[in-house]
C-alpha positions as CSV (number, residue, x, y, z in Angstrom):
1,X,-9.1,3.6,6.5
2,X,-5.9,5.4,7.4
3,X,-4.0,2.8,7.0
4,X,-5.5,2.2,3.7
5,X,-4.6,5.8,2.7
6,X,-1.3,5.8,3.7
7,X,-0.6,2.4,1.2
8,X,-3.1,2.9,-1.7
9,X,-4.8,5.4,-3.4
10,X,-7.4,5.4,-6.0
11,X,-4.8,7.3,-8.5
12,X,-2.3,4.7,-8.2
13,X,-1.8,2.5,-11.0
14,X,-1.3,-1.6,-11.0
15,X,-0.4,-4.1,-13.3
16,X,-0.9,-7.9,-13.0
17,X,1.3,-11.1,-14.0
18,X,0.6,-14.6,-13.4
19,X,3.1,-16.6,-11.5
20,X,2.5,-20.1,-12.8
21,X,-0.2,-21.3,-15.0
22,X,-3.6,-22.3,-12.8
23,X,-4.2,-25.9,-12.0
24,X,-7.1,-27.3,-13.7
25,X,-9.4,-27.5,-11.1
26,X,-8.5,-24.2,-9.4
27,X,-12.0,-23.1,-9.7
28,X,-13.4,-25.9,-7.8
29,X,-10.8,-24.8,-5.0
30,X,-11.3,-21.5,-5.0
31,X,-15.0,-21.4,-4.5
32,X,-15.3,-24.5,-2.1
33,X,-11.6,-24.7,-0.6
34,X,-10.3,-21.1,0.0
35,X,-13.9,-19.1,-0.3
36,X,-14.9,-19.8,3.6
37,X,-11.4,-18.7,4.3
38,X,-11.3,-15.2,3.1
39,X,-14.6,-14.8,1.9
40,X,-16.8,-14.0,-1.7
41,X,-15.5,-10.2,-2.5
42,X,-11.5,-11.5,-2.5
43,X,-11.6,-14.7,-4.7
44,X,-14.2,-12.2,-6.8
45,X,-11.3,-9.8,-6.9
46,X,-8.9,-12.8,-7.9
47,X,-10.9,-14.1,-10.4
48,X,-11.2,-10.7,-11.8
49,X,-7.5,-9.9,-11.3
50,X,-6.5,-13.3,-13.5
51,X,-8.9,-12.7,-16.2
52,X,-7.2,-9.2,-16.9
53,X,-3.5,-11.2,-16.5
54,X,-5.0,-13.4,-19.5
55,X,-6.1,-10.0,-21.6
56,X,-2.4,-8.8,-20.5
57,X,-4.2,-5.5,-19.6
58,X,-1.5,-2.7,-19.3
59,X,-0.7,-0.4,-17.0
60,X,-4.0,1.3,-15.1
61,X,-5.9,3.1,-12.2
62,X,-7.3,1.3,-9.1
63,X,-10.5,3.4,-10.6
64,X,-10.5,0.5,-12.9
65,X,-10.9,-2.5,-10.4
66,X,-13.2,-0.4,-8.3
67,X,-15.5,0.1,-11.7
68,X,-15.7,-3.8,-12.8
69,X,-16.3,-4.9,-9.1
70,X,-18.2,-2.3,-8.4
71,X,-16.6,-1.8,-4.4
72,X,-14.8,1.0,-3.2
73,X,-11.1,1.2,-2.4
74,X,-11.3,0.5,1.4
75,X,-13.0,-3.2,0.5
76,X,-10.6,-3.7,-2.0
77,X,-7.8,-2.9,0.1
78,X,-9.4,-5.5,2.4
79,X,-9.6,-8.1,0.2
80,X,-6.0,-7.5,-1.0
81,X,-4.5,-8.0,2.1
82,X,-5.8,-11.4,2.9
83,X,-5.3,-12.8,-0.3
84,X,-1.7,-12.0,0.4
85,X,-2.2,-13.4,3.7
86,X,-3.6,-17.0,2.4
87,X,-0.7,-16.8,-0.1
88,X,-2.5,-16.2,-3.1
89,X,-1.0,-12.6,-4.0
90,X,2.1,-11.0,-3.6
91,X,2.4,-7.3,-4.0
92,X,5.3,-5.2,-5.3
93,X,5.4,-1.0,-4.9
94,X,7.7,1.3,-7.1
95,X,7.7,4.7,-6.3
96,X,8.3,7.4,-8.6
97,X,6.2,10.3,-10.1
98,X,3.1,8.0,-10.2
99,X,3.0,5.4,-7.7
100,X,2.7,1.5,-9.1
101,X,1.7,-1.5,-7.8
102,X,2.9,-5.0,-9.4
103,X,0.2,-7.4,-8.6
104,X,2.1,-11.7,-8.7
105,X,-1.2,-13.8,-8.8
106,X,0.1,-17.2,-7.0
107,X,-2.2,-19.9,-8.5
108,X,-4.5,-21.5,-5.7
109,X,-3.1,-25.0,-4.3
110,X,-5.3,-28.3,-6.1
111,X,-7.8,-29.7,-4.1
112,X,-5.6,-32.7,-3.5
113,X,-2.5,-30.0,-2.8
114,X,-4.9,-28.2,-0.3
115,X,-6.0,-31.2,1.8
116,X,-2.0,-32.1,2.4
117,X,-1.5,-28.3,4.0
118,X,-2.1,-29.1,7.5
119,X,-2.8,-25.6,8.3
120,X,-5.3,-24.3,5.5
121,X,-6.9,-28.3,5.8
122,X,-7.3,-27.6,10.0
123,X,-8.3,-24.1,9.2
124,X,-11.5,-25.0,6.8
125,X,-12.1,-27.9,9.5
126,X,-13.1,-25.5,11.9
127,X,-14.8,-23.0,9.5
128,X,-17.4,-25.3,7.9
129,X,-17.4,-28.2,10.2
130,X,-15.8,-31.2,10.2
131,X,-18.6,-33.6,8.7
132,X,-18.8,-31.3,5.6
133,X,-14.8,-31.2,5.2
134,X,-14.6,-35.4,5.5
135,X,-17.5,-35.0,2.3
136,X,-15.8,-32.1,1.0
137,X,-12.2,-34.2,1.3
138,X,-14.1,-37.8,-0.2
139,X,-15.4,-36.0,-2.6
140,X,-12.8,-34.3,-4.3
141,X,-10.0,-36.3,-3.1
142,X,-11.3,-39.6,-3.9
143,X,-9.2,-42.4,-5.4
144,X,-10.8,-45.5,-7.4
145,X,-7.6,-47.6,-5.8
146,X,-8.4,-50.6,-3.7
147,X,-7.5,-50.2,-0.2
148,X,-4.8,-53.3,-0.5
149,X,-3.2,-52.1,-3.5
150,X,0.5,-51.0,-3.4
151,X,2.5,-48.4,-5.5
152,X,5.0,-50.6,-7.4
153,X,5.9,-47.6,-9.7
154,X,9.6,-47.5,-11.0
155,X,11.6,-44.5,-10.2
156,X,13.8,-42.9,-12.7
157,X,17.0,-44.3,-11.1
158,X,15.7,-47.7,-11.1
159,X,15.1,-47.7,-15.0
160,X,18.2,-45.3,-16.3
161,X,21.5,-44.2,-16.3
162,X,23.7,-41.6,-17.4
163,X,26.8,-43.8,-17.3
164,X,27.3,-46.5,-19.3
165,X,28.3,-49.1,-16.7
166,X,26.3,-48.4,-13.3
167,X,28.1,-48.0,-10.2
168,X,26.6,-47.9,-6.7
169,X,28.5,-46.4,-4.1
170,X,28.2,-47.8,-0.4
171,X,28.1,-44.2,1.2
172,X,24.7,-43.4,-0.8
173,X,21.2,-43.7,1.1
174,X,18.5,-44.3,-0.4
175,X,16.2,-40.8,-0.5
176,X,12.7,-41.5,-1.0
177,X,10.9,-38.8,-3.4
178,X,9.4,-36.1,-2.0
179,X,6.1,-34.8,-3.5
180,X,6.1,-31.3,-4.6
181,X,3.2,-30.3,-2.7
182,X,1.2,-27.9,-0.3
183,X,2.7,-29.6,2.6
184,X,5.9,-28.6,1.5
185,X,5.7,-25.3,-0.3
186,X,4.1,-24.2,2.7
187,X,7.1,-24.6,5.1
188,X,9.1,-21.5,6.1
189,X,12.3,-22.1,7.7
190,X,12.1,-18.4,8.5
191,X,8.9,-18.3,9.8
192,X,9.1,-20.4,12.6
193,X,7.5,-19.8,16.2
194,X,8.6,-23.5,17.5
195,X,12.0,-23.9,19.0
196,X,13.2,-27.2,17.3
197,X,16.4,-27.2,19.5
198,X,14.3,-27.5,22.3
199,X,12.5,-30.3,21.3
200,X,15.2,-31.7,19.8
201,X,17.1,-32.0,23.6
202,X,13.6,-33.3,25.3
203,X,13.9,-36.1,22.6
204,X,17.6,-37.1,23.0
205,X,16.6,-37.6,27.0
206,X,13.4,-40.0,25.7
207,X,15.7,-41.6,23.5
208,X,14.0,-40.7,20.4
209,X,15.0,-40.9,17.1
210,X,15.3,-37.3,15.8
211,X,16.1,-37.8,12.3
212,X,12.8,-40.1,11.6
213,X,10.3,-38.0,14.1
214,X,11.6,-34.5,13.2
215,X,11.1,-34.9,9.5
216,X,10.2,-31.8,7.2
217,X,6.8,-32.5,7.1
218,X,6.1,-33.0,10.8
219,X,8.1,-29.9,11.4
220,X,5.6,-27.9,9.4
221,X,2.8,-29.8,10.8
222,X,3.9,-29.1,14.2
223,X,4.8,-25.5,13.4
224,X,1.4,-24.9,11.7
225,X,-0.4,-26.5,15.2
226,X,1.4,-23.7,17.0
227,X,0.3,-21.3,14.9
228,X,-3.2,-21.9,14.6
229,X,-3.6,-23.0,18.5
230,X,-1.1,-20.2,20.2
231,X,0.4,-23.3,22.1
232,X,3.2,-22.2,24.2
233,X,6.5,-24.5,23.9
234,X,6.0,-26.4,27.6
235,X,2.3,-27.8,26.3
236,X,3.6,-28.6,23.0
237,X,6.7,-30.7,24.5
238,X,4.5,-32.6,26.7
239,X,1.8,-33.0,23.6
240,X,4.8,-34.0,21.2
241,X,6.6,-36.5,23.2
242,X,3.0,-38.3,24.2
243,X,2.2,-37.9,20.2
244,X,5.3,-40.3,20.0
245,X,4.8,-43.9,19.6
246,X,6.7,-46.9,20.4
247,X,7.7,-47.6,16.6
248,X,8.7,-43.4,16.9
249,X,6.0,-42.3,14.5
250,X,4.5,-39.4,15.2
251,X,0.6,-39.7,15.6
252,X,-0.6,-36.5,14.0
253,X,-4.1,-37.0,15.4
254,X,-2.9,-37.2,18.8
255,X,-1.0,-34.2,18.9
256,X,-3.9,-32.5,17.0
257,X,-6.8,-33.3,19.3
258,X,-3.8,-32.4,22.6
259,X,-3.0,-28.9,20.9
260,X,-7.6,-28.2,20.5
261,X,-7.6,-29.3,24.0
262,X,-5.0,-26.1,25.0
263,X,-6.8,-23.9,23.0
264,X,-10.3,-24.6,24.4
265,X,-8.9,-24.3,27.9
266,X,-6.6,-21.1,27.6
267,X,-9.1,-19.5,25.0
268,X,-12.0,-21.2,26.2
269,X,-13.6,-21.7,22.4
270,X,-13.4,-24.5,20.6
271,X,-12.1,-23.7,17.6
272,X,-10.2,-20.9,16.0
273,X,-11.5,-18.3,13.4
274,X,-9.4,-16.7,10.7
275,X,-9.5,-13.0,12.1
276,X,-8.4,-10.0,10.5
277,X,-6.1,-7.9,13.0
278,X,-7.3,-4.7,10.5
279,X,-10.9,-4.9,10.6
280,X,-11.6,-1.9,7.9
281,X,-15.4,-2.5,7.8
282,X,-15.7,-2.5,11.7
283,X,-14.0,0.6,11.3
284,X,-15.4,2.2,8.8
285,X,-19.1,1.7,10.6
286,X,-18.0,2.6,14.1
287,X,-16.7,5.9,12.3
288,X,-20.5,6.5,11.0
289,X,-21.6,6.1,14.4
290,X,-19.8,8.4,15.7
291,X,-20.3,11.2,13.6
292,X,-18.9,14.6,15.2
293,X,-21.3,17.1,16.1
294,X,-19.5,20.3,15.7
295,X,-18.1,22.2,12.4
296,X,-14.5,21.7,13.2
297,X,-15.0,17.7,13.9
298,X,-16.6,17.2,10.8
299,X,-14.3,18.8,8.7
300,X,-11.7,17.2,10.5
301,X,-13.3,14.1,9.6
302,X,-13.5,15.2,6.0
303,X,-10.2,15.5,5.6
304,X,-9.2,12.1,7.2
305,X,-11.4,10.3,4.7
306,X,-10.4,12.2,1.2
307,X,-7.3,12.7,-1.1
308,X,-5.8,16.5,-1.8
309,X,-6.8,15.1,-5.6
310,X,-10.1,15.7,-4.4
311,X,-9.9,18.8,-2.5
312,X,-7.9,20.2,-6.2
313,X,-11.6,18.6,-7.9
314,X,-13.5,20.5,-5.7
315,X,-12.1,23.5,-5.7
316,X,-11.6,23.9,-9.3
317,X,-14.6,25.1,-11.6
318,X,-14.8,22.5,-14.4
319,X,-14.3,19.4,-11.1
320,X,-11.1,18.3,-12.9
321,X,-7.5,18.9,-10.6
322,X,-4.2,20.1,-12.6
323,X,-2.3,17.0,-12.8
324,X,1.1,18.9,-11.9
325,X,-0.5,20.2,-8.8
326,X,-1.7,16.7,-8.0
327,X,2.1,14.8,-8.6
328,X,3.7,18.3,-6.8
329,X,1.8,17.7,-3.5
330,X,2.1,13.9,-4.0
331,X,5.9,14.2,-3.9
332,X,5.5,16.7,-1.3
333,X,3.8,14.2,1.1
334,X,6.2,10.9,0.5
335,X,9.0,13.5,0.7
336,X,8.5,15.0,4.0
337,X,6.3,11.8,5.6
338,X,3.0,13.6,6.2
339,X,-0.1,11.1,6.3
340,X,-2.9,11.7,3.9
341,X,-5.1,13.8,6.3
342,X,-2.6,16.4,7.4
343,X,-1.2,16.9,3.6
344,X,-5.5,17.4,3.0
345,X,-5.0,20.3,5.5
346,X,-2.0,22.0,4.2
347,X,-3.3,21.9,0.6
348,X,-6.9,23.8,2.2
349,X,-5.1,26.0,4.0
350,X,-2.6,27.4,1.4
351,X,-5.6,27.7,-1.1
352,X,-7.4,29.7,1.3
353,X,-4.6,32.0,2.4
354,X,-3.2,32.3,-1.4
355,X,-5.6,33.3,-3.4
356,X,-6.6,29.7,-4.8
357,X,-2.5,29.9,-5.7
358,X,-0.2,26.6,-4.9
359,X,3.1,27.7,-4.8
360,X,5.6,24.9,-4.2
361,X,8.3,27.0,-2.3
362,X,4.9,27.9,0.2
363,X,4.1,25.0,0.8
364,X,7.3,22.9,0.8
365,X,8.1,25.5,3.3
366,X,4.8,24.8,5.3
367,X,5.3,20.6,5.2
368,X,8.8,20.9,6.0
369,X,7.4,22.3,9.5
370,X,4.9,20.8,9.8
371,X,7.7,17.5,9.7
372,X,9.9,18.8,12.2
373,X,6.7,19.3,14.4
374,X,6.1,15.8,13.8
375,X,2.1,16.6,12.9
376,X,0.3,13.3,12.7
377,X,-3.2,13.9,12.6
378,X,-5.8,16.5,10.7
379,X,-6.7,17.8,14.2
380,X,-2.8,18.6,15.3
381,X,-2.2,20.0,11.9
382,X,-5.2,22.8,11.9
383,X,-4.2,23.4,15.5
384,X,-1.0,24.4,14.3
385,X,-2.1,26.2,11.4
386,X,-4.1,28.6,13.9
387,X,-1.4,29.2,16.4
388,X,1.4,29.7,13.6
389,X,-0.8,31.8,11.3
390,X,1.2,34.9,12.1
391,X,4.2,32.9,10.9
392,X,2.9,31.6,8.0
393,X,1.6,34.7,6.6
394,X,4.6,36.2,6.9
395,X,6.4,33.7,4.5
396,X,3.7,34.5,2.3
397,X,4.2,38.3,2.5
398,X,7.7,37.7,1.6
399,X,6.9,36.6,-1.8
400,X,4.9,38.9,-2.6
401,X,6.4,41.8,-1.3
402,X,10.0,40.3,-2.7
403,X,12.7,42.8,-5.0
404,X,11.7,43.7,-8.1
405,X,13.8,42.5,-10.7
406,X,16.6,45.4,-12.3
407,X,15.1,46.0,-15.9
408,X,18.0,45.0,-18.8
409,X,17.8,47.1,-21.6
410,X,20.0,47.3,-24.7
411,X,23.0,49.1,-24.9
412,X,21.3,50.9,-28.2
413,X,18.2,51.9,-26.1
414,X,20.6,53.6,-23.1
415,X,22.8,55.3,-25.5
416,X,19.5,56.9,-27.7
417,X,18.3,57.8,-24.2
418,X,21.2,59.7,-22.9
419,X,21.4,61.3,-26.2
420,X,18.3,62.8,-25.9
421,X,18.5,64.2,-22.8
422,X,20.2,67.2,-23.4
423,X,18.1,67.7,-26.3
424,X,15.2,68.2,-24.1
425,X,16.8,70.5,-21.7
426,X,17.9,72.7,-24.8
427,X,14.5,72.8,-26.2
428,X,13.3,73.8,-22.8
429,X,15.6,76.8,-22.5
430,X,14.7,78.3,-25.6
431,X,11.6,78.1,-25.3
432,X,12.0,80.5,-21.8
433,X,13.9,82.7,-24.1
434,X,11.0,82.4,-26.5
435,X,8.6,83.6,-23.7
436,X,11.0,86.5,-22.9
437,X,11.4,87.6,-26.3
438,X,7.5,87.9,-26.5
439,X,7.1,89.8,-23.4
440,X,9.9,92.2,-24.5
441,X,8.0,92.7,-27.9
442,X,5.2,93.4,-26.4
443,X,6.4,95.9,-23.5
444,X,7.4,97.7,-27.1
445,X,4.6,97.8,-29.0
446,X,2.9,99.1,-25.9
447,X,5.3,102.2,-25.7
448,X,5.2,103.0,-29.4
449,X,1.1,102.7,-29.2
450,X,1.6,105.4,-25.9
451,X,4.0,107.6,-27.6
452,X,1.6,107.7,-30.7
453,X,-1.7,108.6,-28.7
454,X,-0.1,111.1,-26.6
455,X,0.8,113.1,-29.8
């Protein structure tokens, strides 16, 4: 589920485009060919995926994928990955404000294509059983031909020419026509695990001929063996050169049945299974079962299995999170490298501390040390935000208790200001001589009312 976190999100948008066009019997393949491979929910998803290529539905949410199959983002995510890994999907990311994923549907090989890949063709062998993959192979591989019939077809060189008087030149060989096939398209020169060099010296000491045993097709069938069966390179040059014949063809069967042998003995099983390496439903039940106990491990384990779009959801009133919150903390988290669950904390945290505010400086401030610190999980990242709380507050304080910004007012208003000023002192000196004046007046009309009575 991590992993799944870290790659895909339920906010991030895909669109689809079809390679090539579908063979006609893809269908058929799909369900009976590729299905015991990787299973009912990813050729659902494919199926689903190719019908929306054909609608050329635009750009959109996983939401929407998740609605019409009606899985969450975890099974998805599983399914994705091994239809990538059968090589029926290739996925491209862009990042930018909202990230977006470019979904290249591969078209599924024919059923005739898919018998001639010698690893898928092995691989169903040992899933289904080999007497239901001879029907499965008669059945839709079957030919109406006579067993003694031979191809007498005409090749394009043997009817026309470009020039108008044909020459042949001596030097020329012969090239017989390769089909454009599984067997081929399936043949990485990059991706090989067998050292061809090797084998290539053990031959020239047998006196074998390399050119017509170490074709392209044997090389991918031998490289596919090694895959599948984990033979080391000492086996498979013991299993190659008896494979050999006198007439130095090499007997597929032989080498196959040598390279089952190896694996029963070093695995001891007969046959191998198409395994995921990232088993996200094994994970996600063993997570149920061991559900923390205590306050702190389940919200530890809340946060490790959300998105901070969800934490916005929940803390707002009407359950709907401020897009520019959303893409600020988004950028936030690809910028400075935090995983899913520690981002989850900082965003609870800051809204707790802040008075529901998110203020980018704050928390750019907060990820950026959290970075340095290399935080990696939910627990490491609340244990932090309890030792450093001092710290953190105090870069909070600072905003608040920042400088106030100097007031700009007009020239006009300063200059009717100053001017009235002295206007104010004036009128408050008068009106002390006012106060005077009165007391003066009245000190007189006292004396003249004293003067009077006394006559």
């Amino acid at each position: 589920m991590n992993e799944r976190i870290k790659n895909l999100l339920p906010n991030d948008c895909y669109s689809i485009q079809l390679q090539t066009p579908c063979h006609e019997d893809y269908v058929m393949a799909l369900t009976h060919l590729y299905q015991p491979l990787i299973g009912l929910q990813a050729v659902s998803i494919y199926l689903t995926l190719l019908n929306e290529a054909k609608m050329n539905q635009n750009y959109t949410t996983h939401h929407h994928i998740m609605n019409i199959v009606n899985i969450d983002l975890d099974e998805f995510y599983e399914a994705r990955i091994k239809l990538e890994a059968i090589g029926l999907l290739k996925t491209y990311v862009e990042d930018k404000d909202v990230r977006t994923y470019h979904y290249v549907l591969i078209p599924p090989f024919s059923t005739t294509l898919f018998f001639e890949d010698s690893m898928l063709s092995i691989l169903l062998a040992h899933h289904i059983g080999q007497k239901q993959y001879d029907n499965l192979k008669q059945k839709l591989c079957s030919t109406t031909l006579p067993n003694q019939a031979f191809d007498q077809t005409k090749s394009f060189k043997d009817v026309f020419s470009t020039l108008q008087t044909p020459t042949i030149f001596p030097q020329e060989k012969d090239k017989e026509m390769e089909p454009n096939g599984a067997s081929e398209s399936s043949f990485d020169e990059e991706a090989l695990i067998v050292d061809f060099e090797w084998l290539e010296q053990s031959m020239r000491k047998n006196n074998i001929d390399i050119d017509k045993v170490l074709t392209k097709e044997n090389k991918s069938f031998i490289n596919n063996l090694a895959k599948i069966y984990h033979v080391d390179m000492i086996y498979l040059e013991k299993a190659f050169l008896w494979s050999v014949n006198e007439n130095m063809d090499l007997v597929k069967d032989e080498l196959h049945e040598a390279c089952k042998d190896y694996y029963a003995k070093t695995f001891h099983t007969e046959k191998p299974e198409l395994q995921l390496k990232i088993n996200h439903t094994k994970e996600r039940n063993q997570e149920q079962k061991q559900s923390p106990q205590s306050k702190e491990g389940k919200l530890i384990q809340h946060f490790e299995n959300i998105t901070h779009r969800e934490i916005l959801e929940d803390f707002s009133r009407t359950g709907v999170a401020s897009e520019q919150e959303v893409k600020m903390i988004t950028n936030a988290m690809f910028k400075h490298g935090l995983p899913q669950s520690v981002m989850n904390v900082l965003v609870h945290y800051v809204l707790q501390k802040s008075d529901m505010k998110l203020t980018r400086n704050y928390i750019e401030k907060i990820a950026t040390h959290w970075a340095r610190k290399n935080v990696k999980t939910a627990k490491q990242a609340m244990q932090l935000a309890k030792s450093e709380a001092n710290l953190y507050q105090s870069w909070g304080n600072k905003k608040k208790t920042s400088y106030k910004k100097k007031e700009v007012l007009p020239e006009w208003f300063k200059k009717e200001e100053n001017s009235e000023q002295p206007k104010t002192k004036k009128q408050a000196k008068s009106d002390q001589e006012i106060e005077k004046e009165k007391q003066e007046l009245q000190k007189a009309l006292n004396n003249m009312t004293t003067k009077s009575f006394n006559r």
